[in-house]
BAFI-3210 file (N, C-alpha, C; in Angstrom, 3 decimals, decimal comma, padded with zeros to 6 digits):
// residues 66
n [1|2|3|4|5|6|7|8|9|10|11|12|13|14|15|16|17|18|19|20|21|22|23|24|25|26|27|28|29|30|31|32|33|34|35|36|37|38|39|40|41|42|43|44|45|46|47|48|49|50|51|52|53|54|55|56|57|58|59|60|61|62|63|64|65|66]
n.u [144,119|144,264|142,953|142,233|139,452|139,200|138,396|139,005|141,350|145,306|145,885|147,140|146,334|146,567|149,284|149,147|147,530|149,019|151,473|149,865|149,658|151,975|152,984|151,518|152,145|154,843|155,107|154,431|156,506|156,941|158,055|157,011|155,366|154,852|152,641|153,095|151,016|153,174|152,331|150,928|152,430|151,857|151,432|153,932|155,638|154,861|155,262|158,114|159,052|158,026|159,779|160,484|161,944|162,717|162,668|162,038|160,921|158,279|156,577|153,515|151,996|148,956|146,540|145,094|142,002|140,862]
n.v [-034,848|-031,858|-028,572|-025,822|-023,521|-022,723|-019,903|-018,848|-018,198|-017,308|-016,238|-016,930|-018,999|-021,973|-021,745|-021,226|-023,212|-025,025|-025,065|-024,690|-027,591|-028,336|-027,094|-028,709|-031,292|-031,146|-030,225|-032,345|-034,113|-035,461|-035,600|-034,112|-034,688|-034,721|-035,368|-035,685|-035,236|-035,397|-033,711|-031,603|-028,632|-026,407|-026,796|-028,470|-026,206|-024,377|-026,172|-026,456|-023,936|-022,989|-024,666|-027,417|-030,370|-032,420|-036,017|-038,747|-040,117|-041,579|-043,814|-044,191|-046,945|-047,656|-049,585|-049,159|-048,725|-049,579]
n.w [219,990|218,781|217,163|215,743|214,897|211,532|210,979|213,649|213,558|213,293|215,958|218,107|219,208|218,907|219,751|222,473|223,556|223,028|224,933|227,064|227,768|227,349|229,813|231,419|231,711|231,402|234,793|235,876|236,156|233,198|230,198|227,622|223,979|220,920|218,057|214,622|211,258|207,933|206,314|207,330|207,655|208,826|211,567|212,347|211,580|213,878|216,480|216,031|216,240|218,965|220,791|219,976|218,919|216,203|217,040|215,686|212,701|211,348|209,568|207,858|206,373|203,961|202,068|199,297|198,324|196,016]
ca.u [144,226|144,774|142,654|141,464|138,500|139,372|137,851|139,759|143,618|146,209|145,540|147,349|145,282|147,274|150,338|148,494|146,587|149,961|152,066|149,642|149,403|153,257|153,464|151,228|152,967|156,141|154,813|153,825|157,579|157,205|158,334|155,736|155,785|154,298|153,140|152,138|151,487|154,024|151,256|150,546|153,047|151,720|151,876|155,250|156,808|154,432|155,690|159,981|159,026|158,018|161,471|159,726|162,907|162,521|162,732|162,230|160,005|157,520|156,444|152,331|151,221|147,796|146,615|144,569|140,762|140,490]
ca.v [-034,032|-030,423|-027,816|-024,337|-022,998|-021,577|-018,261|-018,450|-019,090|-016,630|-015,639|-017,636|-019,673|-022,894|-022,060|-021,151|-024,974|-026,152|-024,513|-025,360|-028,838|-029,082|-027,148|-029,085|-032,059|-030,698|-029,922|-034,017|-034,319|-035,920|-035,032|-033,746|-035,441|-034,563|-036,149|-034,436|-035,644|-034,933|-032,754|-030,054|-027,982|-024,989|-027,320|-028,489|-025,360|-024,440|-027,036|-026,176|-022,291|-023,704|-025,627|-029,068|-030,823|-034,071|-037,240|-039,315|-040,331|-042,930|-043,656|-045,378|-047,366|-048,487|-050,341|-048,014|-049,275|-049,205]
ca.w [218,796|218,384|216,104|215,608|213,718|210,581|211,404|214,911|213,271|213,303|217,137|219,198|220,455|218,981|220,753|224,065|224,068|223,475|225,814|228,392|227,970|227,576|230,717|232,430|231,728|232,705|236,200|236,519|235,864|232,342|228,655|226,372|223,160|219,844|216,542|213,455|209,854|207,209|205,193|208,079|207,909|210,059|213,077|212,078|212,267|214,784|217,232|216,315|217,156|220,406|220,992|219,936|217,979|215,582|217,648|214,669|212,029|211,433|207,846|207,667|205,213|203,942|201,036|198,413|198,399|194,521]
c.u [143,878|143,733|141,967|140,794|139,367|138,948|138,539|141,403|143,993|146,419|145,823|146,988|146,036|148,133|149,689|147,953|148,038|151,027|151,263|149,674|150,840|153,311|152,737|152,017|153,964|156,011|154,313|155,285|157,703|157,009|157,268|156,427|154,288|154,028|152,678|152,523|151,968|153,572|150,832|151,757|152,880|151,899|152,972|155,898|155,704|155,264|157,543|159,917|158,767|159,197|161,362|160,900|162,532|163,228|162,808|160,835|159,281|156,548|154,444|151,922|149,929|147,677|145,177|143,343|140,090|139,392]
c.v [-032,590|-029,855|-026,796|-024,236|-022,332|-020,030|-017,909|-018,622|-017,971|-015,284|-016,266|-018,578|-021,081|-023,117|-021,703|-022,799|-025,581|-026,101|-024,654|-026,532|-029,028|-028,742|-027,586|-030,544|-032,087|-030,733|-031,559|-034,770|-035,408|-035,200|-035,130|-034,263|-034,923|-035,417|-035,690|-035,243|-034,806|-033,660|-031,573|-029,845|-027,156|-025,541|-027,802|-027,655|-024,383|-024,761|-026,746|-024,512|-022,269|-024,399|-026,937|-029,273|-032,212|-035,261|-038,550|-039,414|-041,346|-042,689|-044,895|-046,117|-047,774|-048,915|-049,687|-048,822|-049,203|-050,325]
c.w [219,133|217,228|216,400|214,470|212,773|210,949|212,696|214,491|213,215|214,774|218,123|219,654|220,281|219,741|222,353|224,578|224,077|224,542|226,850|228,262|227,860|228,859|231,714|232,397|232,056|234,791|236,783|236,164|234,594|230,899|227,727|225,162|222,042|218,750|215,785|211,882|209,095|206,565|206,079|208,688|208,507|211,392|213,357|212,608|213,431|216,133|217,484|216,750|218,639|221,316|220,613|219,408|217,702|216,384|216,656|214,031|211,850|210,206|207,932|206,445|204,779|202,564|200,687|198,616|196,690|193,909]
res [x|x|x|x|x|x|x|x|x|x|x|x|x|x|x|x|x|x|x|x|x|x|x|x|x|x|x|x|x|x|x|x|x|x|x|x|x|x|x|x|x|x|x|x|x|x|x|x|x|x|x|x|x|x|x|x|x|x|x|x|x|x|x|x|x|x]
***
């Protein structure tokens, strides 16, 4: 998992952690791979400003604790 301080956001620093870890993965000759829930959108388009493209989706379910 992935995250920046609130007080540290809008400084890069997301796409720098991820751009190294894709390109270290690249350099071990295998495909970086992402997953992000539906509800955070800043890492969303985060991730497609990067070149990431949708691979597919995967839907969870749980059962409410009421």
């Amino acid at each position: 998992n992935l995250c920046v301080d609130e007080g540290h956001r809008g400084l890069g620093l997301a796409k720098a952690l991820v751009m190294h870890a894709a390109n270290h993965i690249l350099q071990k000759g295998e495909s970086p791979r992402l997953s992000v829930v539906d509800w955070n959108r800043p890492a969303y388009r985060l991730y497609q400003k990067l070149g990431f493209t949708d691979e597919y989706t995967t839907f969870l379910y749980r059962k409410r604790q009421d």
